[in-house]
C-alpha positions, -999 to 999 in steps of 0.1 A, spaced: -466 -342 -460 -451 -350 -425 -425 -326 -411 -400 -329 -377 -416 -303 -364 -449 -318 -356 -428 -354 -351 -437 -369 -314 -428 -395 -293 -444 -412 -267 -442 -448 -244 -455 -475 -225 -441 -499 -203 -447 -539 -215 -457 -565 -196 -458 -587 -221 -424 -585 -244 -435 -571 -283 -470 -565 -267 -487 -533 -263 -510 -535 -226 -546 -528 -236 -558 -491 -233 -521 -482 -225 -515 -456 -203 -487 -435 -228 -460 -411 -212 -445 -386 -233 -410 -385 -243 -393 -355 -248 -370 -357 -280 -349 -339 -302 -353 -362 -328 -356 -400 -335 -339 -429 -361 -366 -454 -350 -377 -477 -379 -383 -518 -389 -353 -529 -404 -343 -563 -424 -321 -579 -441 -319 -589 -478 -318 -623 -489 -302 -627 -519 -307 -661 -538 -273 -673 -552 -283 -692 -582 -262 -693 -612 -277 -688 -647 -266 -678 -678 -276 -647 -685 -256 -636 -648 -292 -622 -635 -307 -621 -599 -334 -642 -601 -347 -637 -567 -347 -613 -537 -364 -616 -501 -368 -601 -469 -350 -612 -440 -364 -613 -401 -380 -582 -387 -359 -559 -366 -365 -526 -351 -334 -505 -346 -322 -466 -343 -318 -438 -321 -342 -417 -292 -320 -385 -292 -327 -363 -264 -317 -334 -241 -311 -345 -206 -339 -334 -183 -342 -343 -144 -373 -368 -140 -384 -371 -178 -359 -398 -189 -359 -418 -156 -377 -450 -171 -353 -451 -201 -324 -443 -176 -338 -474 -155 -339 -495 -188 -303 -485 -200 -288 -501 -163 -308 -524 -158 -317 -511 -123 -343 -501 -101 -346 -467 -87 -340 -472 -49 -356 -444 -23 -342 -429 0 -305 -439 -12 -279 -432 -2 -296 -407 22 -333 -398 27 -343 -373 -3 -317 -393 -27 -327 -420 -49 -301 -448 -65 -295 -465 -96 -270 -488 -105 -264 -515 -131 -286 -546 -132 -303 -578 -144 -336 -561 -151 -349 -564 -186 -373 -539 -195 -391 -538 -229 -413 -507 -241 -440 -501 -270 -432 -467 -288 -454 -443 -309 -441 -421 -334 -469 -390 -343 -456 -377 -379 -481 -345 -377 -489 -334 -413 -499 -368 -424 -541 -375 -426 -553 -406 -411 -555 -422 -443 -519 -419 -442 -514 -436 -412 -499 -408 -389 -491 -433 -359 -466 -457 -361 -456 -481 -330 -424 -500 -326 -430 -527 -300 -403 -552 -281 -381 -522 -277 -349 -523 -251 -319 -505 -250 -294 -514 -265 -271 -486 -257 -269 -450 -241 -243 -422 -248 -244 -390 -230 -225 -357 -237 -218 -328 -217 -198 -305 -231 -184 -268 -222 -213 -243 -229 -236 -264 -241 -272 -284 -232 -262 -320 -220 -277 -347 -246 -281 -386 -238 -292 -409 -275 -310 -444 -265 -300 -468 -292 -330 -490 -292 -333 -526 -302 -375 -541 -310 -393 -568 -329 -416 -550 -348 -430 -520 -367 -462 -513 -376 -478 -480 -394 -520 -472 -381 -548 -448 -387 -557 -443 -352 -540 -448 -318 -544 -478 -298 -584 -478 -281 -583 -466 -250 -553 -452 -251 -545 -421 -229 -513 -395 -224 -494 -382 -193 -476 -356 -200 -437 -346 -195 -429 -324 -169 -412 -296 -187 -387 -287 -166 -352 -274 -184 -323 -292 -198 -292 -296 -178 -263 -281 -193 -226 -283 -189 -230 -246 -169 -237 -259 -139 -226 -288 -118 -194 -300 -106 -167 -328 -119 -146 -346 -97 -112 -368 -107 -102 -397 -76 -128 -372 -56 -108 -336 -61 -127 -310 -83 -112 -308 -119 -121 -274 -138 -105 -278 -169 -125 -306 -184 -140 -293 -216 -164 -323 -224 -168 -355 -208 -187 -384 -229 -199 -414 -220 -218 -451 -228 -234 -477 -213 -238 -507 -237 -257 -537 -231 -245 -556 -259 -280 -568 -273 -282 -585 -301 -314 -600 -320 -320 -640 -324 -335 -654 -351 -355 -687 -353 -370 -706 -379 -410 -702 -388 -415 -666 -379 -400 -631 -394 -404 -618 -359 -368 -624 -336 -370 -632 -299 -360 -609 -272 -327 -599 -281 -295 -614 -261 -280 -600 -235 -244 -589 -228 -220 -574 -200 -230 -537 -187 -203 -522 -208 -195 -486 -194 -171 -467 -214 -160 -431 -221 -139 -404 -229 -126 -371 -206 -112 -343 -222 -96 -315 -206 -76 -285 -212 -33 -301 -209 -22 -282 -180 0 -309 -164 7 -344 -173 -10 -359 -140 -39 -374 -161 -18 -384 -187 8 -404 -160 -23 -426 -148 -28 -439 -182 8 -444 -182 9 -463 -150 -24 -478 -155 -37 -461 -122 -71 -468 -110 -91 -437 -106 -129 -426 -104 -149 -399 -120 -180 -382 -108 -201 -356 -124 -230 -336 -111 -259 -318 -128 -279 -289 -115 -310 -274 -135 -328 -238 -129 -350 -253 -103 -320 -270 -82 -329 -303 -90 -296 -324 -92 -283 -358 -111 -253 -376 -101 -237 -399 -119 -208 -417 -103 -175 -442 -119 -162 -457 -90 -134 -478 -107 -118 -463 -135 -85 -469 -156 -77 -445 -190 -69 -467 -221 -55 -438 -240 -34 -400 -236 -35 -385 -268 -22 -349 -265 -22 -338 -304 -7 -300 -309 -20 -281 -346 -18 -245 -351 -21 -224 -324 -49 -240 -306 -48 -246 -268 -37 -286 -267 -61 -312 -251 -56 -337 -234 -86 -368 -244 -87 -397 -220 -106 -430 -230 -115 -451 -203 -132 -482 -188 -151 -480 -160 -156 -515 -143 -170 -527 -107 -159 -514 -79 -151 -543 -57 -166 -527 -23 -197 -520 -40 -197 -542 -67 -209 -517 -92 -195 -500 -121 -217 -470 -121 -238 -452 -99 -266 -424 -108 -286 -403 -77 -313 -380 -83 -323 -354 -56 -351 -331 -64 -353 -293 -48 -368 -296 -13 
């Protein structure tokens, strides 16, 4: 029987949406677990009889859908991080040694494997979703903990095999450590802020699947708007934060990440406003202050978020 502990992920970039390149060149993809499966809907025939019975039952389109839960790692998730945006890493930007991401047009679809170790090749071990974007990222960094980041993936199809694709060969992750919420620096309209205790936050693309008659497999899936949402939640010490909710101030949030080797990810909300101040008081608990918000495009730059990488020197 198949267990998580031998469960593996790996990708490859399509060329082709739903198709997987011949003799693909895989990268591993370091995961702390995975939701990834075909999904459809039921089609339930609505004939009347007289007995009251079902008479028939049938399978809708094809859909692939679920989750790529992950710790954040500098370097290992920078494809997915590119496919989340919409962007393209840009050298040397803002300054030489930094490269830039920011939201774009982009589409960028990916065939994934799942390895369920345990199983014999009889029992068809490898199983590849194809046409898969994504749909939506949410990352968490919370107070004494390792920061996580879950791709919510949308694909076409799903199919179980004995063997991996012919020619197929593996490059490795990188292994370097998980960022946590130890070590980096938040900043609130660009002053330090130490009493954040956990700061969330999503980018969704709002895809959704189309259908068409004569085939059970969608198109690519619709686009939406780069939706970049989130929540900040810190320790109530004043009501300064809570104010610019009340006057709908706009604001800007920017986080840094540092791992043991010094390499460092930025990500940057240029143009925030908070949608909500809830300060709920129980017991004898230390009252927080949570701040929703939207982040939306900074009309200098025109961007509504911004993520640098700098590697040690």
């Amino acid at each position: 029987m198949a267990n998580s502990a031998q469960h593996s992920l790996k990708y490859v970039a399509e060329t082709q949406y739903g198709v997987t390149p011949t003799s693909p060149t895989f990268k591993e993809l370091r995961q702390t677990g995975s939701t990834l499966a075909l999904t459809k809907d039921a089609l339930i025939s609505d004939e009347q009889n007289s007995n009251r019975q079902i008479r028939s039952a049938r399978h809708g389109a094809r859909i692939v859908g679920g989750d790529v839960s992950s710790e954040l790692f500098y370097g290992d998730l920078d494809d997915l991080l590119e496919a989340a945006l919409g962007g393209t890493w840009q050298s040397d930007t803002p300054q030489t040694g930094t490269d830039e991401l920011t939201a774009g047009t982009t589409r960028r679809s990916f065939s994934i494997q799942r390895y369920f170790g345990g199983l014999q090749t009889a029992d068809k071990p490898y199983h590849m979703a194809t046409g898969c974007e994504v749909q939506s990222m949410a990352l968490t960094i919370s107070a004494n903990a390792l920061v996580t980041v879950a791709f919510t993936m949308i694909g076409q199809d799903y199919q179980p095999a004995e063997t991996e694709p012919s020619g197929s060969i593996t490059t490795a992750a990188t292994l370097v450590e998980s960022f946590t919420g130890l070590f980096g620096t938040i900043n609130e309209n660009g002053s330090p802020i130490g009493t954040v205790t956990e700061i969330s936050l999503t980018v969704d693309n709002g895809e959704e699947a189309r259908n068409v008659v004569g085939t059970d497999l969608t198109l690519q899936p619709k686009i939406g708007r780069s939706n970049v949402t989130g929540t900040l939640t810190a320790y109530f010490e004043n009501s300064s934060l809570l104010e610019k909710f009340i006057n709908e101030t706009v604001t800007s949030v920017d986080f840094s990440l540092i791992d043991p080797d010094g390499n460092e990810l930025k990500i940057e909300l240029p143009h925030v406003k908070y949608t909500g101040g809830n300060v709920d008081a129980s017991g004898e608990d230390s009252i927080l202050l949570a701040l929703p918000f939207q982040a939306y495009a900074d009309p200098l730059t025109d961007n509504n978020i911004i993520i640098e990488r700098t590697p040690i020197v």
